[in-house]
C-alpha positions in Angstrom: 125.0 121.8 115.1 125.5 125.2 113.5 125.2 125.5 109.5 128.2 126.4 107.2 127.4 129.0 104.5 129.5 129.9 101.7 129.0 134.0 101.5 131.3 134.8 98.8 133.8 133.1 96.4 136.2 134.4 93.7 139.5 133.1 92.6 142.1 134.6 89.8 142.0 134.0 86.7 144.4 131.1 85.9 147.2 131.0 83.9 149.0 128.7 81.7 152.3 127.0 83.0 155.3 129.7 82.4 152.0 132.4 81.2 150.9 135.5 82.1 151.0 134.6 85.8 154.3 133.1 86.0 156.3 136.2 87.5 154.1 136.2 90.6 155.2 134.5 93.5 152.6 131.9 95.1 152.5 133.7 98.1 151.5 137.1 96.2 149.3 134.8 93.9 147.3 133.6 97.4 146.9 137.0 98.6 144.5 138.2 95.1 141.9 137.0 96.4 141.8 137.2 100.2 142.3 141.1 99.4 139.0 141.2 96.7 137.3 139.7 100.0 138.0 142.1 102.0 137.9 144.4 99.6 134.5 143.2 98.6 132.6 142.9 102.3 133.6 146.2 103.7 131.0 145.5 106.9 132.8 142.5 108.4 135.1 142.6 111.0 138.1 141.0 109.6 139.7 140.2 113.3 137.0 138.2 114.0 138.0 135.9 111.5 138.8 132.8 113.2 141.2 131.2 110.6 142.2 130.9 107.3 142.7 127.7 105.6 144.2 127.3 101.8 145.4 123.9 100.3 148.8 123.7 98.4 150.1 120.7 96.8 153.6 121.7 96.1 155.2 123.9 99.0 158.5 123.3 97.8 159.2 126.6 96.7 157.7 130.0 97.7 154.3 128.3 98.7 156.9 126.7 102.0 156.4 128.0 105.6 152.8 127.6 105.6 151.7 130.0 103.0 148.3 130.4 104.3 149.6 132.2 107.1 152.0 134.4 104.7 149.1 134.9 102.2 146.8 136.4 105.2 150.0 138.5 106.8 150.9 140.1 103.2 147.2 140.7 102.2 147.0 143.2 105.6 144.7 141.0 107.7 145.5 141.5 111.2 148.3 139.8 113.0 145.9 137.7 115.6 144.4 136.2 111.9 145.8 132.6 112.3 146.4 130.3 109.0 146.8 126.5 108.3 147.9 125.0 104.7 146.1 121.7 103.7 147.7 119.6 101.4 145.5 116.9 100.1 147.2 117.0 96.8 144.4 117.8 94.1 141.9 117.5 97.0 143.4 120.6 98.7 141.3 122.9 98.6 138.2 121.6 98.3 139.8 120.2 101.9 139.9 123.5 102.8 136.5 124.4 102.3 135.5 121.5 104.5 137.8 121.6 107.3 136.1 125.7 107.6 133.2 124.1 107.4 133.2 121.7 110.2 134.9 124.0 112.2 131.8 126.1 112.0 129.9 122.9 112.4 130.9 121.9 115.5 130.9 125.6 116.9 134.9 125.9 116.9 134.9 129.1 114.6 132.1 131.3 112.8 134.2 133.0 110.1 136.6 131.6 108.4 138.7 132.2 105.0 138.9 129.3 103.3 140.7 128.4 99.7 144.3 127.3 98.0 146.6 128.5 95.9 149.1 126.5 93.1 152.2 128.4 91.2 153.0 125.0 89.1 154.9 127.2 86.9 156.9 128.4 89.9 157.6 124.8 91.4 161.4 124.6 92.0 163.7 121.6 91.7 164.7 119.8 94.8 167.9 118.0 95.6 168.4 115.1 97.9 171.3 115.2 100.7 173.6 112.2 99.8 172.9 109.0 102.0 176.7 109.2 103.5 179.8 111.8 103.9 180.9 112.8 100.7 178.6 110.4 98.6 178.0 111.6 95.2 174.7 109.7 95.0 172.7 113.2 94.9 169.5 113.2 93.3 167.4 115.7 91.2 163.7 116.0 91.5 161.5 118.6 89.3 158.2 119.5 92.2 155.6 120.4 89.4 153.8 117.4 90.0 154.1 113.6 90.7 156.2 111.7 92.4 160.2 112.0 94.0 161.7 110.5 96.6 160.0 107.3 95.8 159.5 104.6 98.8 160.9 101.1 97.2 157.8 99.5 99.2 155.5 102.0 97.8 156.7 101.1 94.3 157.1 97.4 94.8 153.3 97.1 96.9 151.2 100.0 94.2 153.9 100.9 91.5 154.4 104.8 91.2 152.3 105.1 88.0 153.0 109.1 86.9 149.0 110.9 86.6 149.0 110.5 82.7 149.9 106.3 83.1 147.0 106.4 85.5 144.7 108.0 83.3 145.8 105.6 80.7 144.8 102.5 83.1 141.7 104.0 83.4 140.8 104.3 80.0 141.9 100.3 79.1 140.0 99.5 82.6 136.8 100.9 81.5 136.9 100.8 77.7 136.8 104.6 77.4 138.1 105.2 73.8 140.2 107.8 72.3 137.7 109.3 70.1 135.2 109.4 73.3 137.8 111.2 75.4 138.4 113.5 72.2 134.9 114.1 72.1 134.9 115.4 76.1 137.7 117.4 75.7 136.3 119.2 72.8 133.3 120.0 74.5 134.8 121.0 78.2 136.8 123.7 75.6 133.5 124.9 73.8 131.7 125.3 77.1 134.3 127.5 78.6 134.7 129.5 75.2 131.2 130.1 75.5 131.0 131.1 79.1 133.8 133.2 78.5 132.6 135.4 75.5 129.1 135.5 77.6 130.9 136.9 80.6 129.7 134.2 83.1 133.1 133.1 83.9 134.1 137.0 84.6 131.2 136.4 87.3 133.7 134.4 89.8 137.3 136.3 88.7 139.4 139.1 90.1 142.1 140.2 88.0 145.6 140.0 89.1 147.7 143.2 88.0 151.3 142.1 87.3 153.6 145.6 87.9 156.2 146.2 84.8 159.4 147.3 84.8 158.6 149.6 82.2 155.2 151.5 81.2 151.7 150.2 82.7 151.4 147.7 84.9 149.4 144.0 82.8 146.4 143.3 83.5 145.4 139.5 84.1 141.3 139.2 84.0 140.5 136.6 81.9 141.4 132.6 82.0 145.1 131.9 79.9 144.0 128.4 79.1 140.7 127.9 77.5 141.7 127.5 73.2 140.1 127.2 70.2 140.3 123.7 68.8 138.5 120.8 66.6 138.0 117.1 66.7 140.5 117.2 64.0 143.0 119.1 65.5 142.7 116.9 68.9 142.7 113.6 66.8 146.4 114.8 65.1 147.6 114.9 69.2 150.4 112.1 69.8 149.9 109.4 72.7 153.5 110.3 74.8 152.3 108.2 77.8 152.3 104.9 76.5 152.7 103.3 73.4 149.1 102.8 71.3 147.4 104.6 73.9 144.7 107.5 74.0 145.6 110.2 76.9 146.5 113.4 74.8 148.0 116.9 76.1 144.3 117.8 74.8 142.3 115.3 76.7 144.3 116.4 79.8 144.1 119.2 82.0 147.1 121.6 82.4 149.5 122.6 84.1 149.1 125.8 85.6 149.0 128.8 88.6 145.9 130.1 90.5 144.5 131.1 93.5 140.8 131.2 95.3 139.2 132.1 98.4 135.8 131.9 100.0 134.1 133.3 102.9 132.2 130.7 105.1 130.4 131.7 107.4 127.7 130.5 110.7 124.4 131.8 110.1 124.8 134.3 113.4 128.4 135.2 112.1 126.7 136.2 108.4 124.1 138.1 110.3 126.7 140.3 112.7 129.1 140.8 109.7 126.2 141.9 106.8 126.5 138.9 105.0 124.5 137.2 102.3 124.8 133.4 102.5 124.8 132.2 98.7 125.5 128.5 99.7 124.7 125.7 102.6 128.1 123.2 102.9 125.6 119.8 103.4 128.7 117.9 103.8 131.8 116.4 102.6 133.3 112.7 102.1 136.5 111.1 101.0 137.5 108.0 99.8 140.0 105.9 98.9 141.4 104.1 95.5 143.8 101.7 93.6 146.7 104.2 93.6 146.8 103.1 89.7 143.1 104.0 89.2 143.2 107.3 91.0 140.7 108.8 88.4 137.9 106.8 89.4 138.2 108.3 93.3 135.1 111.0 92.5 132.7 107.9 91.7 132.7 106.1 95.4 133.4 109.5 97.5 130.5 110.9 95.5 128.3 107.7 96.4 128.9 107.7 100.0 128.6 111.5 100.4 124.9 110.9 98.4 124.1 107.6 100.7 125.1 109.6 104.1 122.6 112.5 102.8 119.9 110.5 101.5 119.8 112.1 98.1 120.5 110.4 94.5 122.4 111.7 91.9 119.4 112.7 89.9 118.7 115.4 92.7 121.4 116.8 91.9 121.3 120.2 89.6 125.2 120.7 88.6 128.0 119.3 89.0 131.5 120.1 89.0 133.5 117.4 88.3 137.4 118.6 88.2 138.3 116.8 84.5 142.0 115.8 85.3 142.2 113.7 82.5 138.9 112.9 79.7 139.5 109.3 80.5 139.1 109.3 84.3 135.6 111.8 84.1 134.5 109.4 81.4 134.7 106.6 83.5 133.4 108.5 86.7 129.9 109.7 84.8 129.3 106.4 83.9 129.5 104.7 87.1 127.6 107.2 88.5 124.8 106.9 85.8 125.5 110.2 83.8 125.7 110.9 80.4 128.9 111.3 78.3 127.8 114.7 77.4 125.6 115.8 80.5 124.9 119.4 80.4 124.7 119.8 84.0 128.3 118.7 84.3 130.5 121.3 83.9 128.1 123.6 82.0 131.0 126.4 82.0 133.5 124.0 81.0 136.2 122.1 83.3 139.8 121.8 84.2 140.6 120.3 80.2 139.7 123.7 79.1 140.0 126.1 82.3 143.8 124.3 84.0 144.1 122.5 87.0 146.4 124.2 89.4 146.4 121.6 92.3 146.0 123.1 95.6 143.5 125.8 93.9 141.6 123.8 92.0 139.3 122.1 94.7 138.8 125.5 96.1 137.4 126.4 92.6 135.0 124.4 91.7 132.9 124.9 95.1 133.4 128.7 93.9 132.2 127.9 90.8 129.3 125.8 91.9 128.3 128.2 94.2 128.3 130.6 91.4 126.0 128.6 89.3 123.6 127.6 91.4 122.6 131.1 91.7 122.6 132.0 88.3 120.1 128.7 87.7 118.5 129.0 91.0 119.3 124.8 91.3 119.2 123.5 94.6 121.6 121.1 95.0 125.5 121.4 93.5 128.0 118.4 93.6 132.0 119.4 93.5 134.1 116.5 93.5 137.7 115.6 92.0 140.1 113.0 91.8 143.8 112.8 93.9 146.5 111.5 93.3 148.2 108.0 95.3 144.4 107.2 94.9 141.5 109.1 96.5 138.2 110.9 95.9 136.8 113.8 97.4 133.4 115.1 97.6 131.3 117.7 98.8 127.5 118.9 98.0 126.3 122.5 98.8 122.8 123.6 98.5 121.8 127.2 97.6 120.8 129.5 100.5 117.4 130.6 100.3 
């Protein structure tokens, strides 16, 4: 089988729900960084690019009508450039990633774009056609995130927990306290402060410029979300998600808009087109989950992807573990046998600090780990996340030599 590398990988900064970002349509969001690509490897030939692939949670709103296809149209790829949109919900586009990859596996493409894309602050509302002529039994649903148009077996057979309540099961499943969750949050916040002054986040970001109606054009370059913040200040956080419980809009990730794009490429491809692979895709696996515990879903996805490769988790050199909620990473790095505080796990900080926009943030993290593996020359990177109605995904890279 042929190998799948990763040859480059950037993404746009992201942005806090209704931020800087918010006036940009999702489609225009997805094109950022499919244009720095191309902008970037000037020697490919971008009509030999077999297809392009981002995940999108939502596409209820501008991100409908298969964006991935818009995306590639609007950002001037050529016409005979075909697109697909994955939605895996949070897994997206990490999805993506590996769906390019086997394709180039199993010699059914050699180049391929490969990301996703998430304008949560741009998620519309959606109404429900009445059941009968003239019935006035319409309903209202906000897309942003979580569930609508609930199935009454679904509900009755799993319940329809919203993504804080799950967190919160995790946390009185596993014990994981409030002042423990506190204490990850905090430090997922210092981290990406740190990388941010230090300029290794810059490393992996295009800016996105934002016209104005009057004077210069804004300038997007740098992460919206990332604050300054205490134990203290986290402590003071009210519980809104259940009554005496511990998930916090500080030990949670955000809600917000971003998009990211990777090259992958076969190793003859990466030669024809000037290419430096910076990444090997070793492999991917998913796995499934109570719905009600989705935040444990990195834990057994990670463990079979590690038992079908024949490595342990101690091999491993960084992880990027997408921190949904504090509770749910907690209880993953335990069962997998890391520490609270690991400093191989999100060494740049995670999605607490950075934002979670769903269909991007898969996407990101293997651009991230990619990233980092270089700058630490490691060998092995894992990227995994949780999803919601209850699955895992995982994927490990190893740096090209």
């Amino acid at each position: 089988m042929n190998e799948a590398f990763i040859c480059d990988a950037i993404r746009t900064p992201i942005g806090r729900y209704a931020g800087a970002l918010a006036r940009v349509r999702t489609d225009d969001l997805a094109v950022v960084p499919l244009r720095a690509l191309m902008e970037r490897n000037r020697s490919v030939d971008w009509n030999a690019v077999d297809d392009v692939i981002l995940g999108c949670a939502n596409q209820a709103g501008e991100d409908n009508r298969n964006v991935a296809r818009m995306a590639a149209l609007l950002a001037g790829l050529p016409k005979e450039v075909p697109g697909v949109t994955l939605n895996r919900l949070c897994g997206s586009g990490l999805d993506a990633v590996a769906s390019a990859a086997r394709m180039i596996r199993t010699g059914e493409a050699e180049l391929v774009v490969a990301g996703g894309v998430e304008s949560m602050s741009r998620a519309p509302y959606v109404v429900a056609k009445s059941d009968s002529a003239f019935g006035r039994d319409v309903q209202l649903f906000d897309t942003t995130i979580g569930w609508r148009f609930v199935n009454a077996a679904m509900k009755r057979l799993y319940g329809v927990d919203s993504m804080p309540e799950t967190a919160e099961n995790v946390a009185a499943e596993f014990d994981i306290s409030r002042a423990d969750q506190d204490a990850f949050a905090l430090r997922s916040q210092q981290r990406a402060l740190r990388a941010q002054a230090d300029g290794t986040l810059a490393g992996e970001i295009t800016a996105v410029t934002i016209p104005s109606r009057k004077g210069a054009p804004q300038l997007v370059d740098r992460d919206e979300h990332p604050r300054e913040t205490s134990l203290e200040a986290l402590s003071r956080l009210g519980t809104p998600f259940r009554e005496g419980g511990s998930v916090t809009a500080g030990n949670a990730s955000g809600v917000n808009d971003g998009a990211c794009a990777l090259l992958i490429a076969s190793e003859a491809a990466a030669r024809r087109h000037g290419l430096t692979p910076r990444a090997r895709i070793l492999g991917t696996a998913v796995a499934g989950v109570e719905p009600r515990l989705m935040g444990v879903g990195p834990a057994p996805a990670s463990q079979k992807l590690l038992a079908r490769l024949g490595l342990s988790v101690g091999a491993i050199d960084v992880v990027e573990l997408n921190e949904a909620f504090a509770a749910q990473s907690l209880a993953v790095l335990r069962t997998l046998g890391l520490p609270d505080d690991a400093g191989h796990v999100n060494p740049n900080g995670g999605a607490i600090a950075l934002g979670h926009p769903l269909g991007m943030s898969g996407a990101r993290l293997a651009a991230t780990a990619t990233h980092q593996l270089g700058r630490i020359r490691g060998r092995y990177a894992l990227c995994t996340m949780c999803i919601g109605v209850g699955q895992g995904i995982a994927m490990l890279l190893e740096r090209a030599p």
